[in-house]
MARROMAR-44967 format. One record per residue (C-alpha): residue number from 1; x negated, z negated, y negated; residue in three letters. Coordinates in steps of 0.05 Angstrom, whole numbers, plus 5000, padded with zeros to 4 digits. Layout:
BEGIN
R resi    X    Z    Y resn
R  NUM    X    Z    Y  ALA
...
//
This chain:
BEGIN
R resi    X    Z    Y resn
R    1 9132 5333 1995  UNK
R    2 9173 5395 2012  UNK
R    3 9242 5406 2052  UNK
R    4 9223 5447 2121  UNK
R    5 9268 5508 2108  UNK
R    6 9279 5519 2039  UNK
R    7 9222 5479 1993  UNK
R    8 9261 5427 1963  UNK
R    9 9222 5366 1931  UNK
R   10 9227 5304 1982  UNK
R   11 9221 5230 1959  UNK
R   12 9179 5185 1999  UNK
R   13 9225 5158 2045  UNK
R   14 9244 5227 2068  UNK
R   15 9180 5242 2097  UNK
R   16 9178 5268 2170  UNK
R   17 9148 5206 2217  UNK
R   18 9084 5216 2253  UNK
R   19 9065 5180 2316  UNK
R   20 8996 5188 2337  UNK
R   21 8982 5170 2396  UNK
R   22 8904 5144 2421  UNK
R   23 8866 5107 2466  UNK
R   24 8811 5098 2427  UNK
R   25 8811 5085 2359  UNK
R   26 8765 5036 2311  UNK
R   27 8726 4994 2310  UNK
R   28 8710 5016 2371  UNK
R   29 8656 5072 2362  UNK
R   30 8655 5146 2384  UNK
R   31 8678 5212 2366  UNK
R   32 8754 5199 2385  UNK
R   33 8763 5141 2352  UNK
R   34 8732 5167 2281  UNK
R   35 8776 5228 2288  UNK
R   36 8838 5197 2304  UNK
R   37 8821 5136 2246  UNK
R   38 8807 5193 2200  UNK
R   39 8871 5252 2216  UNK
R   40 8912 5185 2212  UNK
R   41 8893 5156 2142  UNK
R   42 8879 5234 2113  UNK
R   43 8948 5268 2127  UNK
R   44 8985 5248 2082  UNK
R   45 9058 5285 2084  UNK
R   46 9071 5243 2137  UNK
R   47 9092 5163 2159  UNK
R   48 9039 5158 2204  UNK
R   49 9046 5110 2262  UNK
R   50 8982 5099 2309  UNK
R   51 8987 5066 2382  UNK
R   52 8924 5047 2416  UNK
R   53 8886 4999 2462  UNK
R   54 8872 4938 2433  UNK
R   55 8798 4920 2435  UNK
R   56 8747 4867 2402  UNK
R   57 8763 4869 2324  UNK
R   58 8822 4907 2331  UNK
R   59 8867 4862 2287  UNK
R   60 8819 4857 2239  UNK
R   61 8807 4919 2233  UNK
R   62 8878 4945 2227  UNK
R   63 8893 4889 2168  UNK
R   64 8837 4922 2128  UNK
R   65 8846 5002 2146  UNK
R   66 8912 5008 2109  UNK
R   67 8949 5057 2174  UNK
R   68 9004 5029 2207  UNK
R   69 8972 5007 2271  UNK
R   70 9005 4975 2333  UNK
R   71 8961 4949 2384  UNK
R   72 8976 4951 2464  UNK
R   73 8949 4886 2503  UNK
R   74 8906 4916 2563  UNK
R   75 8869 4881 2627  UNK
R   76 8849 4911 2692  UNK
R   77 8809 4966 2669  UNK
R   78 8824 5038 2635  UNK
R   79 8871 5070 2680  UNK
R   80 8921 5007 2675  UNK
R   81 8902 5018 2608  UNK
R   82 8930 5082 2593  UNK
R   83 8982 5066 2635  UNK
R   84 9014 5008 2600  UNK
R   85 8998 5052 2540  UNK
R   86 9041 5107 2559  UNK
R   87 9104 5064 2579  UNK
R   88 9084 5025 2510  UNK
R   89 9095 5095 2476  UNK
R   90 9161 5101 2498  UNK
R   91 9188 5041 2464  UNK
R   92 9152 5052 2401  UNK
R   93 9176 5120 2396  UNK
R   94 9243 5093 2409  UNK
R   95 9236 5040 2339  UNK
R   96 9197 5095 2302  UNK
R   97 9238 5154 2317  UNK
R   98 9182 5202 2307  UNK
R   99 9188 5275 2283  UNK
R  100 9129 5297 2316  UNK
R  101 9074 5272 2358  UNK
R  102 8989 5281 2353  UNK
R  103 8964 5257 2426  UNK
R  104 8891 5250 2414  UNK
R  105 8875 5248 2499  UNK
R  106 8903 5279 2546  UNK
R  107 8912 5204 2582  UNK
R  108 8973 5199 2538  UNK
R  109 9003 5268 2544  UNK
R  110 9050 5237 2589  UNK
R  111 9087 5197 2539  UNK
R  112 9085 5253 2490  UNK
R  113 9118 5297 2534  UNK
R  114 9170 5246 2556  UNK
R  115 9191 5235 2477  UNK
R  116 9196 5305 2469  UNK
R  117 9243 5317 2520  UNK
R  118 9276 5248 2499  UNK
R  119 9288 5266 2420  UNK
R  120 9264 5340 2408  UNK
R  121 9205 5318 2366  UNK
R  122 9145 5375 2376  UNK
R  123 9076 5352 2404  UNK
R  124 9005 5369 2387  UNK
R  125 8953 5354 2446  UNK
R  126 8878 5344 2437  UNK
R  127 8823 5367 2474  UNK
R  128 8746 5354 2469  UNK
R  129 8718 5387 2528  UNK
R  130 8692 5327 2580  UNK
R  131 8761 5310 2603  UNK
R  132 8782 5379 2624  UNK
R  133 8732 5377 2682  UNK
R  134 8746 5307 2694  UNK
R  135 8818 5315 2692  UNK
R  136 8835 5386 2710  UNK
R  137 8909 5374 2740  UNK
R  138 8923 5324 2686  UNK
R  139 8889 5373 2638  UNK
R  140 8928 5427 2648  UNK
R  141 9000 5386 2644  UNK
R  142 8980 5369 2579  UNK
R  143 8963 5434 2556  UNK
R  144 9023 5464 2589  UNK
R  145 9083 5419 2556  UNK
R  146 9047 5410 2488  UNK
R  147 9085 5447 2429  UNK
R  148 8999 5460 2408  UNK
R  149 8936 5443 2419  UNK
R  150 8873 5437 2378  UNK
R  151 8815 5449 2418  UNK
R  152 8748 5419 2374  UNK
R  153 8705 5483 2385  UNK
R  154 8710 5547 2415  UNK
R  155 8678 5518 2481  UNK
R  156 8735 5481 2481  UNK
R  157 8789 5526 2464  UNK
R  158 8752 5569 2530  UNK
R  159 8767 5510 2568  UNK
R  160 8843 5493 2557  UNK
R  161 8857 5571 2563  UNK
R  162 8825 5555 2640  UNK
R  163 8883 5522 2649  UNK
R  164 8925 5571 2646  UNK
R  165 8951 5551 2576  UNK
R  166 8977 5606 2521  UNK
R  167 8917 5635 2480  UNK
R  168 8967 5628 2422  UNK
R  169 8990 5562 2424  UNK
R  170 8911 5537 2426  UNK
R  171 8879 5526 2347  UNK
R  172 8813 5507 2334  UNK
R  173 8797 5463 2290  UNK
R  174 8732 5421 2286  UNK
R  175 8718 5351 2277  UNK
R  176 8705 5334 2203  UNK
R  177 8647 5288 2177  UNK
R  178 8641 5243 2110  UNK
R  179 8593 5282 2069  UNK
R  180 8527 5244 2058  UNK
R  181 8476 5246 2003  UNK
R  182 8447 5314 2016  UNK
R  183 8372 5296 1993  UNK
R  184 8312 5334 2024  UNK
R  185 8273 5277 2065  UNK
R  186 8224 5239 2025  UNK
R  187 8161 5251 2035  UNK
R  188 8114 5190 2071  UNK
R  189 8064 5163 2025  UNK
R  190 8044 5110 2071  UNK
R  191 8016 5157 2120  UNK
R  192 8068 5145 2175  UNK
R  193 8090 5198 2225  UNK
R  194 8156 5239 2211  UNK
R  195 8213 5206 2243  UNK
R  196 8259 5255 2296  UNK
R  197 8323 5219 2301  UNK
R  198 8374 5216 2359  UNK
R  199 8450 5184 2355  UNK
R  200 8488 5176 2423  UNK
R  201 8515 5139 2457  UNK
R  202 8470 5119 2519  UNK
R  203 8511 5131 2582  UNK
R  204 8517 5213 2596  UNK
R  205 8461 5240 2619  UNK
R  206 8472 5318 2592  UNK
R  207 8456 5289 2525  UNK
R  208 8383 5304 2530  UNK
R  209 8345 5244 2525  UNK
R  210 8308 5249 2586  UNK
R  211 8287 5321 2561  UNK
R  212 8275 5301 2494  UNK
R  213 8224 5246 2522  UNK
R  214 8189 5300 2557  UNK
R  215 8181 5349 2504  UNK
R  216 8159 5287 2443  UNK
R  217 8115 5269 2500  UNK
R  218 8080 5333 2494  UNK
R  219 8078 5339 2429  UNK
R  220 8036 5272 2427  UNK
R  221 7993 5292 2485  UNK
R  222 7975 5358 2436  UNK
R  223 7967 5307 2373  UNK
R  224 8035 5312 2334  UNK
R  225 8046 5239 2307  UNK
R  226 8122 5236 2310  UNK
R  227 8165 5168 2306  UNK
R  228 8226 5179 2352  UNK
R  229 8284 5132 2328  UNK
R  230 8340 5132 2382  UNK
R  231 8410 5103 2350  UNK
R  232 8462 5090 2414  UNK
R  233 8487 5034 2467  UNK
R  234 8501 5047 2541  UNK
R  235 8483 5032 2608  UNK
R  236 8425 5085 2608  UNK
R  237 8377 5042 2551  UNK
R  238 8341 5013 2599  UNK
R  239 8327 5070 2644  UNK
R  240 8308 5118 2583  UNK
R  241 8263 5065 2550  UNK
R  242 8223 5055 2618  UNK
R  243 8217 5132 2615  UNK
R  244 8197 5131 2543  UNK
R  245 8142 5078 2570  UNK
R  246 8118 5125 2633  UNK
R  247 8103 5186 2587  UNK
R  248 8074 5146 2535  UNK
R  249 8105 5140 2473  UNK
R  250 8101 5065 2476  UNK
R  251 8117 5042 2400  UNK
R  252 8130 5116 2377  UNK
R  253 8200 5110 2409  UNK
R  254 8247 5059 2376  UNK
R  255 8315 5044 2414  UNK
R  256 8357 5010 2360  UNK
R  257 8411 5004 2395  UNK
R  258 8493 5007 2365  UNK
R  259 8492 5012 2284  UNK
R  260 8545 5011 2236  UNK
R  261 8551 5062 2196  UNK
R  262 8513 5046 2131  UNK
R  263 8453 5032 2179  UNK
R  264 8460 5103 2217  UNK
R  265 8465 5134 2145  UNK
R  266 8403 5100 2117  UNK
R  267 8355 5134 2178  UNK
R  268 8393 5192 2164  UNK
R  269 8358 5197 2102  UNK
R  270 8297 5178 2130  UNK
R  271 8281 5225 2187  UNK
R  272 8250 5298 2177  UNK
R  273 8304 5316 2238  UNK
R  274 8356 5307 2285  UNK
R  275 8340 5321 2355  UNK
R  276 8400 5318 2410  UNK
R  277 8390 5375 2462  UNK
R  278 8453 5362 2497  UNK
R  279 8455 5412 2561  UNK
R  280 8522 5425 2612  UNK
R  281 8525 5370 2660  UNK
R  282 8502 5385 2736  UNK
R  283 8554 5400 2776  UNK
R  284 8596 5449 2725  UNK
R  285 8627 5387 2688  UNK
R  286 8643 5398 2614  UNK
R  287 8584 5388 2561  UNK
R  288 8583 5374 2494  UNK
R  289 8650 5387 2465  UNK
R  290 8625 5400 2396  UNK
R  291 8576 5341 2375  UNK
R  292 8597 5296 2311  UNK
R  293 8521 5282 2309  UNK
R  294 8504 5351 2279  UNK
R  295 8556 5342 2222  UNK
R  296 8532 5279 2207  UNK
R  297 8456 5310 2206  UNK
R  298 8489 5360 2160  UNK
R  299 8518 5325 2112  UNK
R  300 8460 5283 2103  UNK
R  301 8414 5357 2087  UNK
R  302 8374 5347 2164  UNK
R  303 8358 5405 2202  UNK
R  304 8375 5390 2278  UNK
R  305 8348 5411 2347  UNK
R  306 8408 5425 2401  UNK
R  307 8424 5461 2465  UNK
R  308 8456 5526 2464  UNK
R  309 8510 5504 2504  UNK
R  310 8577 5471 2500  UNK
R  311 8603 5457 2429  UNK
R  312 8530 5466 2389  UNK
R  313 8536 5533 2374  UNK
R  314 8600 5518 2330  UNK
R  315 8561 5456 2297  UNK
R  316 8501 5487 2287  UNK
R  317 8480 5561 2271  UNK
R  318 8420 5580 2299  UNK
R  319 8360 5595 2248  UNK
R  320 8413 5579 2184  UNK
R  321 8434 5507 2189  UNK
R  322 8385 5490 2255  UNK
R  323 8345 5508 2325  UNK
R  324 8384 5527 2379  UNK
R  325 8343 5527 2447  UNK
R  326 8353 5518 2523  UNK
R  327 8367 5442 2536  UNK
R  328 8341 5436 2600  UNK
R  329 8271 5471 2574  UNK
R  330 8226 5420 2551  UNK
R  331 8174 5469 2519  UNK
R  332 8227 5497 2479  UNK
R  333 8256 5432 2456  UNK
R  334 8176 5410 2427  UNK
R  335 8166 5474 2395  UNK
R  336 8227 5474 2355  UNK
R  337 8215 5408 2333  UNK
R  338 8141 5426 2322  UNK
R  339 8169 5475 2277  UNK
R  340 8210 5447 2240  UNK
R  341 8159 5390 2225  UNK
R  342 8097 5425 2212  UNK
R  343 8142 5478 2164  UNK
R  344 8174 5434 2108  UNK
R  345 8188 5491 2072  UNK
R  346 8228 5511 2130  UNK
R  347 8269 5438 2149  UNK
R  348 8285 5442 2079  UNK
R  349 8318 5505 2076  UNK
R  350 8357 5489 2140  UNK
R  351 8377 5427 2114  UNK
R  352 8402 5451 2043  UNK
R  353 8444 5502 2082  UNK
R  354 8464 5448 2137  UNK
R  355 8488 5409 2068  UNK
R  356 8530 5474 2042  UNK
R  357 8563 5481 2115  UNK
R  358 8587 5403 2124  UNK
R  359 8627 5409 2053  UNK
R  360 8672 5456 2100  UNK
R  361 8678 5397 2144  UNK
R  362 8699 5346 2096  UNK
R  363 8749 5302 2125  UNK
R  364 8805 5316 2071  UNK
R  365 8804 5385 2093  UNK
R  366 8800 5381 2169  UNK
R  367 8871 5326 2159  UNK
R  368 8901 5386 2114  UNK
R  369 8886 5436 2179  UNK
R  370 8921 5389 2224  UNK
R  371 8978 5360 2174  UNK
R  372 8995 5438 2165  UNK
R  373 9000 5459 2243  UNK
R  374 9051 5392 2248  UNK
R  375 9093 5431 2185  UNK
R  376 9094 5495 2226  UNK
R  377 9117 5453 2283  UNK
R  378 9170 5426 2240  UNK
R  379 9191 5491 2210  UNK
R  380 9195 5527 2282  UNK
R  381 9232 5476 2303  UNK
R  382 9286 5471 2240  UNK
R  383 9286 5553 2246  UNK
R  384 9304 5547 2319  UNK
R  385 9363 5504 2307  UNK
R  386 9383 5545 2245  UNK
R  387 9390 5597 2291  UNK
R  388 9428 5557 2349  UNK
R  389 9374 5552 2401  UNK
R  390 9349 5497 2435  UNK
R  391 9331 5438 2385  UNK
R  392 9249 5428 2385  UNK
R  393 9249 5385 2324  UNK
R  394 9276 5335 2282  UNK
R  395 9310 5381 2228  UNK
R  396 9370 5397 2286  UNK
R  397 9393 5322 2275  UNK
R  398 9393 5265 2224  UNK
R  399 9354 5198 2236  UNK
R  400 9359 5132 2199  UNK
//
């Protein structure tokens, strides 16, 4: 650990304090939660704080993840939620006297901004893509007050700058993934079909079931044998299976429903591919802010099959790593898959280069990106008050 200004070697109970701040965070499942779990156990020139929503398994949890976690108590639904976990904020940040802040939602760039004005300490805002549409007004106060923000994909980064937010003060920097075993898939020797596999979550439609039904629906109508493995909760299982029933896949289609981890990993290895032709939702809302599920596809050596919308592109590179096609085209979405399955030689090659790409993604090295723009922060902040401007960060003053 390093002194700000001029490089000097810091002992551990020097280090700058790091509140992150999260609704969502493990074990509750989704791409939020991973990425704030994994920024706050992989940056590691920091005392990392994290305040979130408590939730089923939340103690539990914390005891075992070895981050300092404090849990807010929350009834009446999300928005009281992230209400109580804003004013909850405050007080922490008053007993943790942070030196810089990571909001991981924009639901909480409130707070963030409050303890900056409070105490100086810079703040880094997240965006995904889906809230910006949802939340435009809130959406652009966030981006507005933050000292950053890391967008998760150029889509993204296209978004926030809607806002009206500084091209300069907007980095992008992906999601990471934990890399995977990398083997080709084996090949069946019990004669049963090659398995397409799909993880989401079941409750936005612009994820591409529905299409994806349609165009595995052709396929077996033209006699491709394909398995279609669907890994994902939500309120929309019981719609998409009846679907799945209509256009007869009957037991080709598999809804598994919410796995852990170990689980998702093992089908992973398993499929030929992974299918998720997420399209923008109707009505110009945000798509696909960048799509975990194609890192994870990576790292495991799969070939996938997305839209060429949203995020995708910056997952998935068309013809190297997978097939990018038009969501909402069903055709399109079968013959890519057709061709990935009948050309092995061709999934294979993908998939080794899929493999090569994720090790960029590694989670160590997506923490280092962020744990870096916090130093910057820092050192902007120390230079500022070197020089007798305002104070932005916690060099201009000594905390116990």
């Amino acid at each position: 650990m390093f002194d700000l200004v001029y490089g000097r070697a810091l002992d551990t109970e020097q280090m700058p304090r790091l509140l992150i701040l999260t609704p969502d965070f493990p074990p509750a499942r989704g791409g939020v939660q991973v990425l704030a779990q994994r920024l706050a156990a992989g940056i590691t020139g920091f005392k990392t704080r994290v305040l979130a929503l408590n939730g089923p398994g939340g103690r539990e949890f914390d005891s075992a993840s070895g981050v300092s976690v404090r849990r807010v108590r929350a009834s009446g639904g999300r928005r009281v939620g992230n209400a109580l976990l804003n004013v909850a904020a405050l007080r922490e940040a008053g007993r943790f006297h942070p030196h810089a802040t990571l909001s991981m939602h924009i639901v909480v760039s409130p707070a963030a901004t409050l303890i900056h004005r409070a105490s100086g300490a810079p703040g880094v805002q997240y965006f995904h893509a889906k809230e910006v549409s949802d939340k435009p007004r809130l959406s652009a106060f966030a981006a507005a007050r933050a000292d950053a923000v890391v967008a998760v994909s150029s889509y993204t980064a296209g978004l926030v700058a809607a806002t009206g937010a500084a091209p300069a003060r907007v980095e992008v920097i992906p999601p990471g993934v934990e890399l995977g075993s990398a083997q080709p898939a084996p090949a069946a020797t019990d004669g049963s079909p090659p398995v397409v596999l799909t993880v989401a979550r079941l409750q936005d439609r612009y994820k591409g079931h529905d299409v994806l039904i349609e165009a595995l629906a052709r396929l077996r109508e033209r006699g491709t044998a394909l398995q279609w493995v669907v890994i994902g909760e939500g309120p929309l299982r019981r719609e998409l299976e009846a679907l799945a029933r209509s256009r007869g896949l009957g037991e080709a289609a598999r809804f598994l429903g919410a796995l852990g981890d170990t689980q998702r990993d093992e089908w992973l290895d398993r499929c030929e591919l992974v299918a998720m032709p997420s399209r923008l939702p109707e009505g110009g809302g945000a798509g696909e802010g960048f799509g975990i599920a194609y890192l994870e596809a990576a790292a495991h050596a799969r070939p996938v099959v997305a839209g060429r919308v949203g995020g995708a592109p910056d997952a998935v590179l068309d013809g190297e790593t997978g097939l990018l096609v038009d969501p909402t085209d069903a055709e399109a979405v079968a013959e890519a898959i057709a061709r990935l399955v009948r050309d092995r030689e061709l999934s294979r090659r993908l998939g080794a280069a899929a493999a090569e790409r994720a090790r960029e993604f590694a989670w160590p090295l997506i923490a280092a990106r962020v744990e870096a723009l916090l130093f910057e922060l820092l050192a902007a902040a120390a230079h500022a008050a070197r020089d007798g401007g305002r104070a932005r960060g916690p060099s201009a003053r000594t905390r116990a």
